[in-house]
N, C-alpha and C positions, 0 to 999 in steps of 0.2 A: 783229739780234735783237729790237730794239723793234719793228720795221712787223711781223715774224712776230708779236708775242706780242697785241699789238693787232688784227692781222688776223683770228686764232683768236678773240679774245673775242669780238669782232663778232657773226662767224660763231652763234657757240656760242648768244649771246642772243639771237640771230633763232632759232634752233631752238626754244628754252626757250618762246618768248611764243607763236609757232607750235602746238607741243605744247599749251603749257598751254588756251589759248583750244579748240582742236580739244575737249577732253578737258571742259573746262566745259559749250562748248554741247551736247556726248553728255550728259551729267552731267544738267545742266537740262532735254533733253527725255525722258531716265526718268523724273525727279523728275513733271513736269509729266502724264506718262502713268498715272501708278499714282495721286497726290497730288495732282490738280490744283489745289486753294487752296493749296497751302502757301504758292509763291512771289509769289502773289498779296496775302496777308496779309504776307510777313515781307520783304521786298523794297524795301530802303532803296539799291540799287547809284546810284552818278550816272554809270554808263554812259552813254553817247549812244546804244552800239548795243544792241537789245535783242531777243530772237530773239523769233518770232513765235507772239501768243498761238492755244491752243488748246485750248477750253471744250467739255465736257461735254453732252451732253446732259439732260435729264430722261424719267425713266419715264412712259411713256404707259399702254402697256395692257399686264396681265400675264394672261396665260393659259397652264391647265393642262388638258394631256390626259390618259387613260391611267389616271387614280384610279379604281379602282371600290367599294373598302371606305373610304376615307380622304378627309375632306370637303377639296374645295379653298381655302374660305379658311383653315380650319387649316394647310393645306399654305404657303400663303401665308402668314401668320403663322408660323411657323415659319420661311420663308426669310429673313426680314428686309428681305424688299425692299418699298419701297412708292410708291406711284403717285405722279410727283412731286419724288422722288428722286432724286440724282447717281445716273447708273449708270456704275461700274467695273468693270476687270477683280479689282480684288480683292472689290467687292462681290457681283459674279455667280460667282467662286469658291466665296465662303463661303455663298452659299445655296444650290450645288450642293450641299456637302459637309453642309447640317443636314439638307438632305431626305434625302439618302444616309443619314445618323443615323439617321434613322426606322428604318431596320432593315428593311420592308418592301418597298422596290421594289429590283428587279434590276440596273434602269442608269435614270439620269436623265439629260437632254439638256435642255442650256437654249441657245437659239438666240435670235438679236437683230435687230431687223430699222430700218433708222435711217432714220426720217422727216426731214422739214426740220425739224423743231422740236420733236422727241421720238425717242425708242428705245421702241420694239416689246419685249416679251420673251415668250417661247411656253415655256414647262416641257412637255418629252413624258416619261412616266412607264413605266415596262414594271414590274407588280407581279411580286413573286415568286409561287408556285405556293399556291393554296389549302390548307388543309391538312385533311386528310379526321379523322382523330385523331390525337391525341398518345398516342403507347406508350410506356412505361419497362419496359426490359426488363432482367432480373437482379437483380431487387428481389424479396428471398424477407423481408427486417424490415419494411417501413414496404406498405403498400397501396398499389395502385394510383389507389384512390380519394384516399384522401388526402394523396398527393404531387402528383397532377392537378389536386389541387381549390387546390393552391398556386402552381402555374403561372402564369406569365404569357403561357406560349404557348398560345393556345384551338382548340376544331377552328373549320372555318368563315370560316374570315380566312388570310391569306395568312403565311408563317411569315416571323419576325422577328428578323433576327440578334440585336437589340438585345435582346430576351426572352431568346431563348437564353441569351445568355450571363449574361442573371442567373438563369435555370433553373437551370443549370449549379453558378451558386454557391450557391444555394436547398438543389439535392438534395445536395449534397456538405457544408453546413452543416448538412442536418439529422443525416445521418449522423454527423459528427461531435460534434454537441449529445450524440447515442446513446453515444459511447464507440468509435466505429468508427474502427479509426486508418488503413487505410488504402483507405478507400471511397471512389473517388472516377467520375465520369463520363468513358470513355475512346473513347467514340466518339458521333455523329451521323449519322441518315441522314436526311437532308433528305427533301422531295418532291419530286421534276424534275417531275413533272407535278401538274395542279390535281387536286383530290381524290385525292390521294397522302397517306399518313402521316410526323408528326413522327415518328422513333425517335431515345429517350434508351436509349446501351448503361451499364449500372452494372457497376461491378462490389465486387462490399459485402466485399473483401479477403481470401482465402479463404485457408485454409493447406496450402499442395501438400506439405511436409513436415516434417519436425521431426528437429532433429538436438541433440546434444549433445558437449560438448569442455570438455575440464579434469579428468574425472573419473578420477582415477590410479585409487584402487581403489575406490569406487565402482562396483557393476555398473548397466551402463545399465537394465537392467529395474525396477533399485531405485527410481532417478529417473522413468521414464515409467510406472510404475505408480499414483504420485501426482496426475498431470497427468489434466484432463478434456477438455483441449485434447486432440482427434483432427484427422488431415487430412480437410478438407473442412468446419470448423468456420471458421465467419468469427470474425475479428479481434479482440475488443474491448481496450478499455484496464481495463476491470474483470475481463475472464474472466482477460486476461494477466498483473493483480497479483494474482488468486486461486489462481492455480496458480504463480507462484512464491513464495507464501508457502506454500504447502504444501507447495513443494520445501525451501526454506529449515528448515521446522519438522522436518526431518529429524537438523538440528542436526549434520550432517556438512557444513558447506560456510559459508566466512566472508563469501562472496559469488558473487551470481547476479546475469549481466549479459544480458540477454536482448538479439540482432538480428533486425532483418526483416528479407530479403535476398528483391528480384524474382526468381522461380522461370523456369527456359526456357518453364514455362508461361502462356502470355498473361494477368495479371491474377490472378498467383495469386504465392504468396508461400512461402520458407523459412525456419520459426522456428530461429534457434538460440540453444542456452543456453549461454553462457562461465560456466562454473562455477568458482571455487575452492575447492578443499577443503582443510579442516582438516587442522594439520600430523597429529594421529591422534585416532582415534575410539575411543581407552582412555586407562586410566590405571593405573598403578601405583602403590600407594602403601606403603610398610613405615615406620615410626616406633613411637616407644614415650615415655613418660612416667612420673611419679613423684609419687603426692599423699600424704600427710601418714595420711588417711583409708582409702588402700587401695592403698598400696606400688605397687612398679613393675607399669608395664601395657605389652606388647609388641601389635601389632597391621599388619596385611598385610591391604589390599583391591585387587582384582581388577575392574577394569570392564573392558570389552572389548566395545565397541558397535561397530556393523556389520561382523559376523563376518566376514569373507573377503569384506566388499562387499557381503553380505546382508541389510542392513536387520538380523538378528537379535541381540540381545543375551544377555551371560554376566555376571553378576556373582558374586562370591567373596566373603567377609571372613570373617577368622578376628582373633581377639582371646584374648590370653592375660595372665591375672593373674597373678603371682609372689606377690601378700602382702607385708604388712605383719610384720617379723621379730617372732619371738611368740605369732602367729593363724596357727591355720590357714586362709587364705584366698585361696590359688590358686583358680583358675578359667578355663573355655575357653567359647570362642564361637566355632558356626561358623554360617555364614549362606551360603544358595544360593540362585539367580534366573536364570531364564532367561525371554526374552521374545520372542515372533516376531508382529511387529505385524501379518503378512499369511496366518496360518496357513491358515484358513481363508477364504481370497478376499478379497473387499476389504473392507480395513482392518479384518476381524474377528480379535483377537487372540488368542493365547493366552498365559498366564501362569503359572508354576510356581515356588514358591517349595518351602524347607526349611529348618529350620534346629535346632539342638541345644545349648543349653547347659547346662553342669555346674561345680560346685561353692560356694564361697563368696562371695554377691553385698552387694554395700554397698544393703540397701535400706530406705526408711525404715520408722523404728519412732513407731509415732502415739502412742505414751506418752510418750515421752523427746523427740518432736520432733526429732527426729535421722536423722540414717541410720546403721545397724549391720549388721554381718554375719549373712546368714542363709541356709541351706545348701539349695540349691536345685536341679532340675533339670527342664528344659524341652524338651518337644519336639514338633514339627507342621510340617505341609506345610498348603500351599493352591495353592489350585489357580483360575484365575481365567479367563473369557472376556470380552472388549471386543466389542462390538455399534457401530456408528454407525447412527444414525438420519438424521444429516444428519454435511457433512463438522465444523462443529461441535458436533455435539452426540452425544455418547455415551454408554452405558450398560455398565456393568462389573457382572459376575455372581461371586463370588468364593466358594466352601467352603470352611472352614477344621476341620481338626484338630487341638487339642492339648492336649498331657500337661502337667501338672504337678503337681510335690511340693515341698512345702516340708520340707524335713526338721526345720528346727528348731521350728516350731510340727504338726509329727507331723501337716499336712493336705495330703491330693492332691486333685486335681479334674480333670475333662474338659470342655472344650467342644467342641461341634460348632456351627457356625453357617454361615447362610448374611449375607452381606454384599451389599445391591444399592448402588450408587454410581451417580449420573448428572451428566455434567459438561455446562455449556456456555463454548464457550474462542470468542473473537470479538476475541482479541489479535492486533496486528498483527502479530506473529512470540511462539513460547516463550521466545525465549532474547533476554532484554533488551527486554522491551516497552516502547512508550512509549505506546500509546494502546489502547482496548477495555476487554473486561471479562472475568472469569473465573471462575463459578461453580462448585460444586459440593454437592450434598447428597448423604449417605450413611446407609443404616438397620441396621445389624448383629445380626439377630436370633440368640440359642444356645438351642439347645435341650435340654430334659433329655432326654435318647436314655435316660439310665441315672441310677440312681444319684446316682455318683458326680458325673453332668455337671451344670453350674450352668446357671441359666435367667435370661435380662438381656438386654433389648433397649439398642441405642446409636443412637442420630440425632444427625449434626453437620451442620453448613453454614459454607460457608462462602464468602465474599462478596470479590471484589475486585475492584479498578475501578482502570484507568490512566489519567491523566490528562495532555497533553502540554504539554510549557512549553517553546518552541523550540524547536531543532533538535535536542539533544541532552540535553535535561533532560525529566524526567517526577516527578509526584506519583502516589505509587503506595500505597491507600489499601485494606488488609485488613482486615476483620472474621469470629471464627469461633465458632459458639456450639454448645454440647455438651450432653447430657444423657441419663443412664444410669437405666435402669429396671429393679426385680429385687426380686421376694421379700425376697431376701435382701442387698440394697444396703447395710444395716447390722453387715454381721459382714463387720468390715475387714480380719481375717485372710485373708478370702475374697478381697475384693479390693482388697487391696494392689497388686494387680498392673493393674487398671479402670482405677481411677481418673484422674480427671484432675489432673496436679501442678501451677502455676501459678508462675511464678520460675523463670526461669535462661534458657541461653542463646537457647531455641528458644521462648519464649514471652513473660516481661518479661525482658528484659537488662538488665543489670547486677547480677542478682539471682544469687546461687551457683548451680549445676545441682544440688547437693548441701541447700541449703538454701529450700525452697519454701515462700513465705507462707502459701499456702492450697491445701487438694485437695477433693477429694468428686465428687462425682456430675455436678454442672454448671458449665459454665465460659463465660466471654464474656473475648474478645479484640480485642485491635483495635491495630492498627498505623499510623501514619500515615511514607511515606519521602518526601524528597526527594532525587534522584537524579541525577547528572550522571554521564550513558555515556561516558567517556573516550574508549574504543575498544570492539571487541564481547569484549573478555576482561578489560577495566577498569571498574570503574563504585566510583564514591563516594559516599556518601551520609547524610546527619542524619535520626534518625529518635526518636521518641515513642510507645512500647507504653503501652500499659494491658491491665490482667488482673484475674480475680477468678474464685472458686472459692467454692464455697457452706458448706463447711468449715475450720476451723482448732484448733487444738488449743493452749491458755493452760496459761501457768506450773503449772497444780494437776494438771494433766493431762483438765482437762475440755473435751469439747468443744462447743463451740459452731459452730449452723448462720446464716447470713445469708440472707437473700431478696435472689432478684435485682435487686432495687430499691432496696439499700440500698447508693447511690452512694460513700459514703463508707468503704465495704469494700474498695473498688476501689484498685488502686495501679499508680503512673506513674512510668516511666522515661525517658531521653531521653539522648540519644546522637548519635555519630559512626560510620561503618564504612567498609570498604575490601570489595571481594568484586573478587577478580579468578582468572584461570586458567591455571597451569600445567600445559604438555600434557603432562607425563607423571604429573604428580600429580593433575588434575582442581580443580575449583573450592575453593579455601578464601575463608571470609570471617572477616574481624577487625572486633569491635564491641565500640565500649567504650560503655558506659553506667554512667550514673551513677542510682540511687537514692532515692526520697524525702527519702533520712537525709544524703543529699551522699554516699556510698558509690561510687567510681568502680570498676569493675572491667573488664576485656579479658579477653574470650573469644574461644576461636578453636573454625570448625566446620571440617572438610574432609573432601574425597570428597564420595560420590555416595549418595544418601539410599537406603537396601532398601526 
């Protein structure tokens, strides 16, 4: 057992030193072929045996054939090689592969030729095809002139992969500098032969169709009626957010998610819009209440936006007064609206309103500075057209009818008037905006037809601006200023009903709706909110009114007028609010504000404004 076990090792270690030496002296002459100083330099062995050296030549003469656009000692500098020189195979590698870089020549041959005391090297060149022009073909946005004149590929020289392909990213960045989302270069046709042409194929992303998905009752004509995207319109990323903010401003949909999706057709492409729609596009509301001043009040409004899918709207509201036990001072209200944004072609609307009220209303008395009951009855239609000039900018044409009698001051009157309105809306959506601006002025001329009808111009404006503050916050900053014109502006009997009221819920908050600082002929408002959009049915917000009115009426019952300049007439509120939306009851909002005098009060609005 010991002469075997000893036998084997023997054996085992001759194989070992065998091997290993075989495998070094391989080793040493890669090293020595590719590297030849290394071992030269770092080579401390106390071997005895030592394999046999083998040194390198120097570069003698380099020469190049074949260039006929491209100067040979550039070519030369460029290879890295130079006269002199260890030449290797990794050396004569890497200068095959710079000149290859160039971009210009077909196939390069580098050959060596080894004297006693130098290497030879010969570069043979084959250019590629001259190139006769450069065409870009399927470019209907940017010029042919001035896409060429950006080029790095030129006629007259031979074409250059290495251009190409910064062409390549040249025309595809300009495109997309433009807004083009999916313009890009989908083919080359080289020159095979000299004076042949570069061809750049574009293709500037074109839209093969348009589909839409999510829209339960929604009819799709509703939706691509809005849209100015047609197929065969190229792509942008501004037309894309301009048309679905138009789709969006339909206010039936809590989100649009728009895809591109590659068409079977080569270089063309299908939009579609994942739409979600709002759980409904009405609302219903029935409630009722109980104030101190004018006994219980019962009341039922009816919205019902996009009628069966139609874009068209129906509003209703009825209100009914009970009284205060004691006074006779029941009373009804009905109000009617219908609206068809597309009646007449596009986006030319039309408008119809009506409405009829009767009996005993709480309205103020300028003597007593109060509001009292005063027995009244009201009635008129209007009737209204929308014009677009641009998609935001519009013009409303409105005629208006109506009766009234006051019975307890034994006066009736008529108006007839024409009302022009012109808006401009450049918010980034209506419903919860966080950035843009949103104008409107309006001039309400009545004319005396008869009689009996009063004659008074009204012009308002009114101004507001969104301001964004991160992701989900905005400063949203209103101002509206008013002023009535009329013969007879000073016989308040007349109009009581003109007038502008300033205090309460819809103009200073915190201020009673019942109890108004100041009224008369002219008014300036101004709002400042800050706003955090919870979600698109939530939003919170502190907010700062100021108001003023050119009229008021002091303890003796005299009145007194202010000029609009007299800052210190003015009066400021400041507050907290809630506005969010229940779908079947539509938007309420709660605002409490507090008062000059430290008076804090909460008011609530809801429904949907006639």
């Amino acid at each position: 057992m010991v002469f075997s076990f000893n036998t084997s090792l023997f054996y085992s270690l001759i194989f070992t030193v065998l091997f290993s030496t075989i495998t070094v002296a391989e080793t040493q002459s890669f090293i020595k072929e590719y590297l030849p100083d290394l071992r030269q330099k770092t080579s401390t062995s106390t071997s005895t045996q030592t394999a046999p050296k083998k040194t390198s030549k120097p570069i003698g003469t380099i020469s190049i054939t074949g260039s006929k656009t491209f100067e040979t000692n550039k070519i030369i500098e460029i290879s890295k090689l130079k006269k002199g020189s260890t030449s290797t195979k990794l050396s004569l590698s890497r200068a095959k592969r710079n000149i290859t870089n160039l971009g210009i020549f077909k196939k390069v041959t580098l050959n060596t030729k080894e004297k006693k005391d130098k290497i030879d090297i010969s570069i043979t060149l084959v250019e590629n095809p001259i190139v006769s022009e450069v065409i870009i073909d399927g470019n209907t946005t940017l010029t042919q002139e001035y896409l060429t004149h950006h080029l790095k590929s030129t006629p007259n020289s031979p074409y250059n992969l290495s251009h190409i392909r910064n062409d390549i990213k040249f025309l595809e960045k300009a495109y997309e500098e433009l807004g083009f989302l999916e313009a890009k270069v989908y083919n080359i046709e080289r020159p095979k032969t000299s004076n042949s042409p570069l061809i750049f194929y574009v293709g500037e992303g074109v839209i093969d169709d348009i589909s839409i998905t999510g829209n339960i009752k929604t009819q799709d004509y509703v939706i691509l009626r809005e849209l100015d995207l047609r197929p065969g319109d190229k792509l942008t990323r501004k037309h894309l957010r301009s048309n679905i903010r138009k789709v969006f401003n339909l206010s039936y949909f809590n989100d649009i998610q728009p895809s591109i999706i590659p068409s079977e057709t080569p270089n063309k492409y299908l939009l579609k819009l994942n739409i979600v729609e709002k759980e409904t596009s009405g609302a219903f509301t029935l409630g009722g209440g109980y104030a101190p001043n004018s006994g219980f009040n019962f009341f039922s409004d009816l919205y019902w936006d996009n009628i069966m899918g139609s874009g068209q709207l129906i509003m209703l509201k009825g209100n009914f007064g009970l009284g205060v036990g004691g006074f006779d001072n029941s009373n009804s209200t009905y109000q009617f609206k219908y609206h068809n944004p597309w009646a007449f072609g596009e986006r030319r609307s039309f408008t119809f309103k009506t409405w009829t009220t009767s009996g005993s209303f709480s309205a103020f008395d300028f003597g007593s500075q109060d509001f009292s009951f005063q027995s009244q009855k009201r009635r008129g239609v209007e009737v209204g057209i929308g014009i677009p000039h641009t998609y935001d900018i519009r013009s409303h044409h409105n005629i208006k009818y109506e009766s009234v009698s006051l019975d307890t001051t034994n006066l009736s009157y008529n108006i007839y008037s024409y009302k022009f309105n012109l808006s401009i809306d450049k918010r980034d959506q209506n419903q919860n905006p966080r950035e843009g601006y949103y104008h409107n002025i309006s001039i309400e001329q009545a004319f005396k037809f008869r009689m009996k009808a009063i004659d008074f111009t009204q012009a308002d404006l009114t101004l507001r601006k969104f301001f964004p503050i991160g992701k989900k916050q905005t400063l949203a900053l209103k101002s509206s200023f008013g002023y009535i014109r009329s013969p007879e502006i000073n016989n308040e009997d007349l109009f009581v009903a003109q007038y502008y009221y300033v205090g309460g819920s819809r103009t200073v908050r915190g201020y009673a709706d019942n109890d108004p600082f100041a009224y008369g002929n002219s008014q300036v408002l101004s709002t400042l909110e800050y706003r955090y959009i919870i979600s698109p049915t939530i939003t919170v917000y502190s907010f700062v009114d100021i108001g003023f009115a050119n009229q008021e009426t002091l303890d003796d019952n005299s009145i007194v007028k202010h000029d609009i300049t007299d800052f210190k007439e003015y009066k400021i509120s400041k507050g907290v609010g809630l506005k969010f939306v229940v779908a079947p009851l539509g938007p309420i909002k709660l605002d409490f504000g507090i008062t000059e005098t430290g008076i804090g009060r909460l008011q609530v609005n809801l429904g949907y404004s006639f």
